[in-house]
Each structure stands twice: as structure tokens, then as C-alpha cells.
The first five atom37 places (N, CA, C, CB, O) and aatype in JSON, in Angstrom:
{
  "aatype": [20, 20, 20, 20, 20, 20, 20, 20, 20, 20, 20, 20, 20, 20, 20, 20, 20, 20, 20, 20, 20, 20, 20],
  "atom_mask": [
    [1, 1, 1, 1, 1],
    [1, 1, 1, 1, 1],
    [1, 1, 1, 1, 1],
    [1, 1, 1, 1, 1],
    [1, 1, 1, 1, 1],
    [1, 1, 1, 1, 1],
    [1, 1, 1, 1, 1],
    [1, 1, 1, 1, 1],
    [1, 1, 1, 1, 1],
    [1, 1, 1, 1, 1],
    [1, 1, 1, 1, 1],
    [1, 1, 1, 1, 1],
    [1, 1, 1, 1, 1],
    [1, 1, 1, 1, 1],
    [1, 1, 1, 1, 1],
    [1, 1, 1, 1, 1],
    [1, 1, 1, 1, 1],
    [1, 1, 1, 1, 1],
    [1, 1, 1, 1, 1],
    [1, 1, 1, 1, 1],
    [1, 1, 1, 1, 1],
    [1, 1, 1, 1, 1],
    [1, 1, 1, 1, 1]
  ],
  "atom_positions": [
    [[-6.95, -14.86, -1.27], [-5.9, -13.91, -1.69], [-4.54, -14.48, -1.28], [-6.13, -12.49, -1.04], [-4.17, -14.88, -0.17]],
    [[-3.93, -14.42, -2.33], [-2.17, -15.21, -2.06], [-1.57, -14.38, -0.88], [-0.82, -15.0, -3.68], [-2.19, -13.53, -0.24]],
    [[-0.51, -14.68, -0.72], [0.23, -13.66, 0.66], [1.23, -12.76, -0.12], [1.3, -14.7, 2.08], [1.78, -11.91, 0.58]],
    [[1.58, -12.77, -1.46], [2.09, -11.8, -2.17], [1.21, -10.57, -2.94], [2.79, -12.51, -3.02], [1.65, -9.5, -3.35]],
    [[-0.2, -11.08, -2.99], [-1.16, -10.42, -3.47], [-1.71, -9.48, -2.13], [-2.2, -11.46, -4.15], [-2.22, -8.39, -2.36]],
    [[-1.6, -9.87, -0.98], [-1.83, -8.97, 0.44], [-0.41, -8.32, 0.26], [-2.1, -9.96, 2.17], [-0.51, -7.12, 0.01]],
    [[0.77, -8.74, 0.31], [1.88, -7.65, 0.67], [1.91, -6.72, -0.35], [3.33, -8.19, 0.85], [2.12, -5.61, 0.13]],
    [[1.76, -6.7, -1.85], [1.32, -5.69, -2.3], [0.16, -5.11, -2.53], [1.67, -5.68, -2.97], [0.16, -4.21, -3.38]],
    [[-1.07, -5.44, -1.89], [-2.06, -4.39, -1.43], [-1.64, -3.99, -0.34], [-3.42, -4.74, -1.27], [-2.49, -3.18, 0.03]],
    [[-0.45, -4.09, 0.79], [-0.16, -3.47, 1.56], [0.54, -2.0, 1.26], [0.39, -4.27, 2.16], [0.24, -0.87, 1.64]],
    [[1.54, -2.47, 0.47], [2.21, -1.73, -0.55], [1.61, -0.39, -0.81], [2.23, -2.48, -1.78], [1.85, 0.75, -0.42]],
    [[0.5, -1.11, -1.84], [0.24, 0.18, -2.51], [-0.78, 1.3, -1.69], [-0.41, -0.22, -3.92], [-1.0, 2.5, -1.86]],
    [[-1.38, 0.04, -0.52], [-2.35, 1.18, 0.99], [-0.6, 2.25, 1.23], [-3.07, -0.43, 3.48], [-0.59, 3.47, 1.09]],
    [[0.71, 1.43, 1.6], [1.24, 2.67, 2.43], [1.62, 3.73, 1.2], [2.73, 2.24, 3.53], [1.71, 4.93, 1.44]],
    [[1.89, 3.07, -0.41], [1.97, 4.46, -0.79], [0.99, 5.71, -1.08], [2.5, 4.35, -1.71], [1.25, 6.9, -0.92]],
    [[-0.18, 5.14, -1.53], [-1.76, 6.19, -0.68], [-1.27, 7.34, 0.79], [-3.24, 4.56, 0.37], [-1.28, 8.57, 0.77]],
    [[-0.97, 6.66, 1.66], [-0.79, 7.21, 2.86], [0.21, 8.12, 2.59], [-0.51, 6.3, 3.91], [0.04, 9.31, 2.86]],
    [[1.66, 7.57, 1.89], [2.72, 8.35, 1.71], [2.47, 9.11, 1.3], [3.56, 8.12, 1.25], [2.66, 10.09, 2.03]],
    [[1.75, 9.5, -0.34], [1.25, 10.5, -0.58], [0.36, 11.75, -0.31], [1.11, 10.18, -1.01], [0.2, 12.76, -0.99]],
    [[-0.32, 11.27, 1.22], [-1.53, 11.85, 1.69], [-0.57, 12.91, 2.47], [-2.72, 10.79, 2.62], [-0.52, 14.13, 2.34]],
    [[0.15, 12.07, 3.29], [0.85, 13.04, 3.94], [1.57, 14.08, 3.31], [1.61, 12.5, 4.63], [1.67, 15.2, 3.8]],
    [[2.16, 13.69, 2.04], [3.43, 14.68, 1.33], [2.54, 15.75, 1.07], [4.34, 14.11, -0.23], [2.96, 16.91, 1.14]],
    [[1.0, 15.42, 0.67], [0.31, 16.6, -0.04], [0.07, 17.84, 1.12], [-1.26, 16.03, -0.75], [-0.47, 18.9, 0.8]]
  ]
}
């Protein structure tokens, strides 16, 4: 996995989270 392909699966894990919380 490239290191741009991890920073946006990082990405899209914290917006999951972001959303978990807002709900």
C-alpha cells in the first residue's frame, strides 16, 4: 500500500469517526 493510499484510508477512518460522534 503506497503512503498516499494509507493517508487517505486514514482520512476516510477519521471521517467514519467524525460522523459517529456528530450522530
Amino acid at each position: 500500500m503506497s503512503e498516499r493510499e494509507q493517508y487517505h484510508h486514514g482520512d476516510l477512518r477519521r471521517a467514519i469517526m467524525t460522523a459517529a460522534v456528530d450522530t
